[in-house]
C-alpha positions as CSV (number, residue, x, y, z in Angstrom):
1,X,207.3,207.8,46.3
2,X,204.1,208.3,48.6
3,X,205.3,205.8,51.8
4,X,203.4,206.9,54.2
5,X,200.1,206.3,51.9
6,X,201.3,202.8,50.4
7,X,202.1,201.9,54.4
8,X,198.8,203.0,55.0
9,X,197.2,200.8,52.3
10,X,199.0,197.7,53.6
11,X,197.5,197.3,56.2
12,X,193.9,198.4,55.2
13,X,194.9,194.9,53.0
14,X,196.3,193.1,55.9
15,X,199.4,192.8,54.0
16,X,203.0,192.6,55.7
17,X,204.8,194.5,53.1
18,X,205.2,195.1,49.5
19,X,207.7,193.6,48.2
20,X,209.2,195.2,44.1
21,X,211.6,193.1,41.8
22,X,213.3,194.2,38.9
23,X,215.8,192.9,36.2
24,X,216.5,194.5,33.0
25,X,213.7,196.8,33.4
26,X,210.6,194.3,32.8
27,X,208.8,195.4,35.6
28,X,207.4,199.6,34.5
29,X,205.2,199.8,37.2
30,X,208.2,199.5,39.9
31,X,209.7,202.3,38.4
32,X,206.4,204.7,37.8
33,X,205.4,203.6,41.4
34,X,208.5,204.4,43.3
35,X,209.5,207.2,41.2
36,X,212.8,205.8,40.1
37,X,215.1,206.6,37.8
38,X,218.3,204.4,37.8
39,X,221.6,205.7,36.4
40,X,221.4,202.6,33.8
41,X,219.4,199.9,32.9
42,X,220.0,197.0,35.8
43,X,221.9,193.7,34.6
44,X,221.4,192.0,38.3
45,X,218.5,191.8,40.1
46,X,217.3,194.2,42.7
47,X,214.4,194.1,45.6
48,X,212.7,197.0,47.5
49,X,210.8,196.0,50.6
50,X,208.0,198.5,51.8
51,X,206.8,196.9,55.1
52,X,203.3,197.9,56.5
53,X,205.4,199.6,59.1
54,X,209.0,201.0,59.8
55,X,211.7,201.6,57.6
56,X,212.0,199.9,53.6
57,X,215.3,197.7,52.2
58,X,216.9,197.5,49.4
59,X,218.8,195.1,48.1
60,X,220.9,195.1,45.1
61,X,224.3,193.7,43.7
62,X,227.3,194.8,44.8
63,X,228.4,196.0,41.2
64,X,225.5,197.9,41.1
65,X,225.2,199.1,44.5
66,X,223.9,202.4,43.8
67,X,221.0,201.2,41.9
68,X,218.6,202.1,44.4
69,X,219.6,205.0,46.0
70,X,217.5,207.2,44.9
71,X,214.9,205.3,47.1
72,X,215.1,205.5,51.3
73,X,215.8,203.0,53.4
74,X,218.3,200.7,54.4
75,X,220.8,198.8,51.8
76,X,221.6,195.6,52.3
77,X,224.3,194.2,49.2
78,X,224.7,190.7,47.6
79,X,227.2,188.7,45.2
80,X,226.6,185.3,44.9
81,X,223.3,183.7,44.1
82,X,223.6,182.0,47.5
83,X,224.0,185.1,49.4
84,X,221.1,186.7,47.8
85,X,218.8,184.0,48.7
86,X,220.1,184.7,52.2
87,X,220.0,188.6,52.5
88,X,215.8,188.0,50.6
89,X,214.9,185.9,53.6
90,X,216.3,188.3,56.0
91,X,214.7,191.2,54.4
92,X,211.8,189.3,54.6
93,X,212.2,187.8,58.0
94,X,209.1,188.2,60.3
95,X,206.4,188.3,57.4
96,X,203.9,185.9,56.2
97,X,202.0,187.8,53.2
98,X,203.5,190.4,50.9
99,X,202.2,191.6,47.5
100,X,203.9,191.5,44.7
101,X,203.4,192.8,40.1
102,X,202.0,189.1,39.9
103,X,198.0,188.0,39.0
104,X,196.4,184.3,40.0
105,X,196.4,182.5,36.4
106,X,197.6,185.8,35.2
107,X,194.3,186.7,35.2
108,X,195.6,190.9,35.2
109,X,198.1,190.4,32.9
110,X,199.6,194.3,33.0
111,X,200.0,193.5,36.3
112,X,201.8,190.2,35.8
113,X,205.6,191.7,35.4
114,X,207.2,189.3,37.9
115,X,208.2,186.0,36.6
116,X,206.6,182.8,38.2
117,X,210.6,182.2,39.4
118,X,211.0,184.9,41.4
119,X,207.4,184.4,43.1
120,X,208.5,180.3,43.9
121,X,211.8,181.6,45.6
122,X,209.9,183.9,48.0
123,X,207.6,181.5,48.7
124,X,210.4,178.7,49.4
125,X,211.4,181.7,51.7
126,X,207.9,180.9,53.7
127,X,206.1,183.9,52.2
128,X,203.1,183.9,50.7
129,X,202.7,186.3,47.8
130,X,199.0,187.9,46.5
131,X,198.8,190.2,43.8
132,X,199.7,194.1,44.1
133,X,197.0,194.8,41.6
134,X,195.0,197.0,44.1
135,X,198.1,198.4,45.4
136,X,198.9,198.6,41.5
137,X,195.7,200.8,40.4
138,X,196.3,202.9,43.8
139,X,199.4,204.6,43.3
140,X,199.6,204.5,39.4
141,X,196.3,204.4,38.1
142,X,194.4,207.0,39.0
143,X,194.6,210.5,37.9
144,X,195.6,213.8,39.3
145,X,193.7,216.7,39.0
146,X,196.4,217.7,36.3
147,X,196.2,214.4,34.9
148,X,192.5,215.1,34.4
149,X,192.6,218.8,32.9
150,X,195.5,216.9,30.2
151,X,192.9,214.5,29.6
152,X,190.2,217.0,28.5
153,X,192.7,219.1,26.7
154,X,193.4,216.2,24.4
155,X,189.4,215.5,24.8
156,X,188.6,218.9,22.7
157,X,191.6,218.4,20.0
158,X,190.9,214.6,19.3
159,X,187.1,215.0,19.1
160,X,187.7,217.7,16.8
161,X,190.1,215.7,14.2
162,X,187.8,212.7,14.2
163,X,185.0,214.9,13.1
164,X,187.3,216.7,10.6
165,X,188.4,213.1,9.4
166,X,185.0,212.1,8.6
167,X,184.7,215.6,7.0
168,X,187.6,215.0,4.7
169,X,186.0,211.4,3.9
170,X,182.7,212.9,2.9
171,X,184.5,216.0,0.6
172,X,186.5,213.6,-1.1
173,X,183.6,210.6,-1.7
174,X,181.2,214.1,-2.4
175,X,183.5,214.8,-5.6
176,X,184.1,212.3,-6.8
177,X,188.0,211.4,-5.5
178,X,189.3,208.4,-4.4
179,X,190.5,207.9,-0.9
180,X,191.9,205.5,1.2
181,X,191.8,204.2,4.7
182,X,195.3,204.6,5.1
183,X,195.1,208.6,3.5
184,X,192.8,209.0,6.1
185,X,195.2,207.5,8.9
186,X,197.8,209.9,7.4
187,X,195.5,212.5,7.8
188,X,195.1,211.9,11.5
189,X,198.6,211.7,12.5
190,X,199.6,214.6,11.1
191,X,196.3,216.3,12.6
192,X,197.9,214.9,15.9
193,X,201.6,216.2,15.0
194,X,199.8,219.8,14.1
195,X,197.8,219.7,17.8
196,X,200.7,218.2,19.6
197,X,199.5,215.1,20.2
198,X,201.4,211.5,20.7
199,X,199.9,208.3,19.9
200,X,202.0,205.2,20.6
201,X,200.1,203.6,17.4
202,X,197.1,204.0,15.6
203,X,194.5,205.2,14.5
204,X,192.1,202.4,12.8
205,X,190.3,203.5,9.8
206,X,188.4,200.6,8.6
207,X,185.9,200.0,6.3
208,X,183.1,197.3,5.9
209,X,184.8,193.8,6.7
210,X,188.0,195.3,8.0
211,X,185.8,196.9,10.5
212,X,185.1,193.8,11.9
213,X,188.4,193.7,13.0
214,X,189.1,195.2,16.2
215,X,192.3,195.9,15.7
216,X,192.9,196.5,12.1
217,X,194.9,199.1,11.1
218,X,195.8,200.2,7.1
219,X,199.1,200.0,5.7
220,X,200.8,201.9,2.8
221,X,199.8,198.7,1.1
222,X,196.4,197.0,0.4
223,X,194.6,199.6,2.4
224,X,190.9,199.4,1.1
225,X,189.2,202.4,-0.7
226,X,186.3,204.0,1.0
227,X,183.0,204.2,-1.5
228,X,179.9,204.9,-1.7
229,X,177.4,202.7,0.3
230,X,180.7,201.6,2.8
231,X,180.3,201.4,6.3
232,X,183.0,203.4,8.3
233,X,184.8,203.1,11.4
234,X,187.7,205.2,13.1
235,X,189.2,204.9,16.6
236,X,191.2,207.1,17.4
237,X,193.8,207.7,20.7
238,X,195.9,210.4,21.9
239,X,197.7,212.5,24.5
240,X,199.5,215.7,25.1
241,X,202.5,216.2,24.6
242,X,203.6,216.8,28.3
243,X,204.9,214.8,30.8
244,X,202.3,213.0,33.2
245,X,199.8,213.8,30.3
246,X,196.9,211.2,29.7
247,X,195.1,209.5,26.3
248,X,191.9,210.2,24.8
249,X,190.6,207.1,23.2
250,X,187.6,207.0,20.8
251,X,185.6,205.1,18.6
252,X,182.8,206.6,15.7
253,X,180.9,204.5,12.9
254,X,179.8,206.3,9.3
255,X,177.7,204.9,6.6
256,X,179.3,206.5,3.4
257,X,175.4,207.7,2.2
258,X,172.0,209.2,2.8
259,X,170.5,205.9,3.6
260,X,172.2,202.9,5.6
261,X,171.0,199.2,5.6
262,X,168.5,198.5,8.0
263,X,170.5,195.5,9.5
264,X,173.5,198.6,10.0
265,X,170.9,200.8,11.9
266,X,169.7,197.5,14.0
267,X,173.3,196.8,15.0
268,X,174.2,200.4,15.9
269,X,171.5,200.8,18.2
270,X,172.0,197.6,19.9
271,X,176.2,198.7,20.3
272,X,174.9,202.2,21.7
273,X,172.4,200.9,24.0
274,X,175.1,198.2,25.3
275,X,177.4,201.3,25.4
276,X,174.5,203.6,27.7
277,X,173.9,200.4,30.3
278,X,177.4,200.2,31.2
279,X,177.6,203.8,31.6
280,X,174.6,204.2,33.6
281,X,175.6,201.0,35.4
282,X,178.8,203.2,36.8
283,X,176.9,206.2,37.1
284,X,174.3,204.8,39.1
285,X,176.9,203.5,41.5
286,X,179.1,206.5,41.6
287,X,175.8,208.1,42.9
288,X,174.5,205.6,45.5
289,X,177.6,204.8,46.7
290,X,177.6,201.2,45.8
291,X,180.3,199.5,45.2
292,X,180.9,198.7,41.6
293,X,184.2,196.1,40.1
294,X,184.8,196.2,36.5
295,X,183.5,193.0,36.0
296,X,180.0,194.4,36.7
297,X,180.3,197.1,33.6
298,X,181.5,194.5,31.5
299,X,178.1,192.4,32.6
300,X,175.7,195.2,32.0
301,X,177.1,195.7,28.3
302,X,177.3,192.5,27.1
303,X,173.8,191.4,29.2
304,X,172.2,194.0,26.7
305,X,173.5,192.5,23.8
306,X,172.8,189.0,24.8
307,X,168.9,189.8,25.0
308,X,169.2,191.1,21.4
309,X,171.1,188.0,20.5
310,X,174.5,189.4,19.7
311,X,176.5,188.6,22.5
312,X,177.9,186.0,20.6
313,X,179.7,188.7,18.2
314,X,181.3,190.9,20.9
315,X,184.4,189.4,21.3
316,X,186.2,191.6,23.5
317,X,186.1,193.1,27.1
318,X,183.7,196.2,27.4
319,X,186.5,198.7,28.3
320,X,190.0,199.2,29.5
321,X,191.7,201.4,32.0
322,X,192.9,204.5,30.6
323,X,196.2,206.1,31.7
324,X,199.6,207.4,30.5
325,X,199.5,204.4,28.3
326,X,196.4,204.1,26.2
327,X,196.0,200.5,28.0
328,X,196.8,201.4,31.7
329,X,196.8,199.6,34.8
330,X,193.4,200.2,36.5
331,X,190.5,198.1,36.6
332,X,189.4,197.1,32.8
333,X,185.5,196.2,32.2
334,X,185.9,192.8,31.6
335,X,184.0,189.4,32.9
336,X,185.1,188.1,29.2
337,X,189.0,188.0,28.5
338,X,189.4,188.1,32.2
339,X,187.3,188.3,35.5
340,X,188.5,191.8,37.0
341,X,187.1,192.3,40.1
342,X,188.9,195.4,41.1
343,X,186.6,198.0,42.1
344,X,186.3,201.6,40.0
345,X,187.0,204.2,42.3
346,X,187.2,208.0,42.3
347,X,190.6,208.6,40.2
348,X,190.3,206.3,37.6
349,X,189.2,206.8,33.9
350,X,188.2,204.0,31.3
351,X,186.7,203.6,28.1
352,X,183.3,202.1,27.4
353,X,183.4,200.3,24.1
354,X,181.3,197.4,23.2
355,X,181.2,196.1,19.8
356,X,179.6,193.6,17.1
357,X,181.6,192.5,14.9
358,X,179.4,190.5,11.4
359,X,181.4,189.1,8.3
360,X,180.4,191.9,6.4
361,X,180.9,195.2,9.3
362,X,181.6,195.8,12.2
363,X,180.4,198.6,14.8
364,X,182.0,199.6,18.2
365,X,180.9,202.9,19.6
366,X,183.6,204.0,22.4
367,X,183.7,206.7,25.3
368,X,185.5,207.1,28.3
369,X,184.2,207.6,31.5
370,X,185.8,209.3,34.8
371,X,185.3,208.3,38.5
372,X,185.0,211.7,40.6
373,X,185.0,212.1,44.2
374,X,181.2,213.0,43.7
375,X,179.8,210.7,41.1
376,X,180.8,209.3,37.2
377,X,181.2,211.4,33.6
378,X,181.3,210.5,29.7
379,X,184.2,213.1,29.3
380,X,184.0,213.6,25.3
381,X,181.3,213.6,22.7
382,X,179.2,210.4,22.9
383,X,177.4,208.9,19.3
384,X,173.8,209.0,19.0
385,X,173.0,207.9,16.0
386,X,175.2,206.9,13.2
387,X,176.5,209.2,11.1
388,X,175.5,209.4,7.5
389,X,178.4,211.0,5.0
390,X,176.3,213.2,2.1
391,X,178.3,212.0,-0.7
């Protein structure tokens, strides 16, 4: 737990104090923030107060008294329902404004882990409560150098099976064989198992119309047969196998041929070129110094597909933050599910990923991009043109 740095942060934010909740675990980010590891799940709720300044409190119930004290500061113990109502306003006593895992309109949702009880008691205590999502991307959202040299690890290994699944797509279509989206899948996963990777689900291989779905994924049953002539998409994710170890999330498009539709080639350039403004967008303000929120990247992306009259088939945010969890807890490029007007700053890493999604395909081309101290980087491979199986 960093307390001197989340201190520090407080009151660049003009915040009193930061104020955690937890019962029955819902709330991950407590635990990854304060480095906690509880002897057992909690059955009663506990509190830990990090004030801008002086010493934190905990407060947790007197059959689990020890639930916290793994954490400094003082302990303060309740029973009754009453009595913790009490010993919250005295924690609390003297401040106006604390943060707390809670979003506006849940506009952040992995941020929204406390319940919309627990924020009206604090308030009925006379605090106001804003969202910790800054705090949030702060101290768990952005990378470590370590962090970063897991990250291209996985980088070289998951590049590498994605090109050797499109391989073993074109071999089979080349002679003849059938194969199947979800062979292909299979194929991946135990690519990921040889490499020592972990996925927490995935990949999507998906041809033609099930391409158009964002999230499809093939099962054991009615997975489609890739042919000749098919379009192909696979996005794939991964990470090391270590602890503290980061994903690698990707996105390539095939044509199963020598000589794809024109309408294909039209709606791959217009996904790559949405794909290059949002990059540039960042790496341009990585290199100025201007300050740039995700909502921005989201804006330059989908303004390039809106002047080629597509917008109106990319139906998903640009990018998400990329962390431990595939989906972490950074700023995402999104003005479209969301307005996410955190700012992208040195330490964070997110995927680029517009898409156009038509009845009959679909085409998302995905990178992900770092924030250095010194300016912006596509860390993987990045798609040029679409690739063209000879089968």
């Amino acid at each position: 737990m960093r307390l001197e740095a989340m201190q520090a942060a407080l009151r660049r934010q003009g915040l009193d104090g930061w104020l955690f909740f937890d019962h029955h675990r819902r709330d991950g980010l407590a635990y990854r923030i304060l480095g906690l590891e509880p002897p057992r799940t909690p059955t009663r709720r506990w509190y830990y107060y990090v004030p801008a300044a002086g010493e934190p409190v905990k407060l947790a119930h007197r059959i689990e008294a020890g639930m916290l004290d793994a954490l400094p500061g003082e302990k303060r113990l309740y029973a009754g329902w009453q009595e913790q109502e009490q010993r919250l306003k005295e924690v609390l006593a003297g401040a106006r404004c604390v943060a707390m895992q809670y979003s506006p309109k849940c506009a952040v949702p992995y941020v929204a882990m406390v319940d919309a009880g627990t924020v009206e008691l604090v308030r009925s205590l006379g605090v106001e409560v804003v969202s910790s999502a800054a705090l949030v991307q702060q101290f768990e959202a952005l990378w470590t150098p370590a962090q970063y040299a897991s990250h291209k690890r996985a980088q070289a290994k998951v590049d590498a099976i994605r090109a050797a699944a499109f391989r073993l797509a074109e071999e089979r279509l080349a002679a003849g064989a059938r194969v199947t989206e979800f062979e292909i899948k299979q194929f991946i996963l135990n690519a990921f198992e040889t490499e020592g990777l972990f996925t927490d689900h995935g990949p999507i291989v998906a041809v033609n119309a099930h391409a158009s779905d964002p999230h499809y994924e093939p099962q054991p049953e009615g997975s489609a047969e890739i042919r000749r002539c098919d379009l192909l998409l696979i996005d794939l994710w991964a990470k090391l196998r270590e602890p503290g170890a980061v994903y690698y999330d990707v996105t390539w498009t095939a044509f199963c041929g020598a000589a794809p539709p024109e309408r294909m080639l039209e709606v791959f350039a217009a996904v790559a070129g949405a794909r290059d403004a949002a990059v540039d967008r960042v790496i341009r303000a990585a290199e100025s110094g201007e300050p740039l929120c995700g909502y921005q990247v989201d804006d330059a992306a989908r303004g390039y597909l809106r002047g080629r009259g597509l917008a109106d088939f990319f139906i998903h945010r640009t990018g998400h933050s990329i962390g431990e969890d595939v989906h972490g807890t950074g700023a995402n490029m999104d003005n479209f599910e969301t307005h996410d007007d955190r700012p992208i700053v040195p330490g964070l890493c997110f995927s680029v990923e517009p898409g156009v999604y038509l009845p009959e395909f679909g085409i998302r081309s995905e990178v992900n991009v770092y924030r250095s101290e010194t300016g912006a980087e596509v860390t993987g491979e990045i798609q040029r043109q679409l690739l063209r199986l000879a089968v």
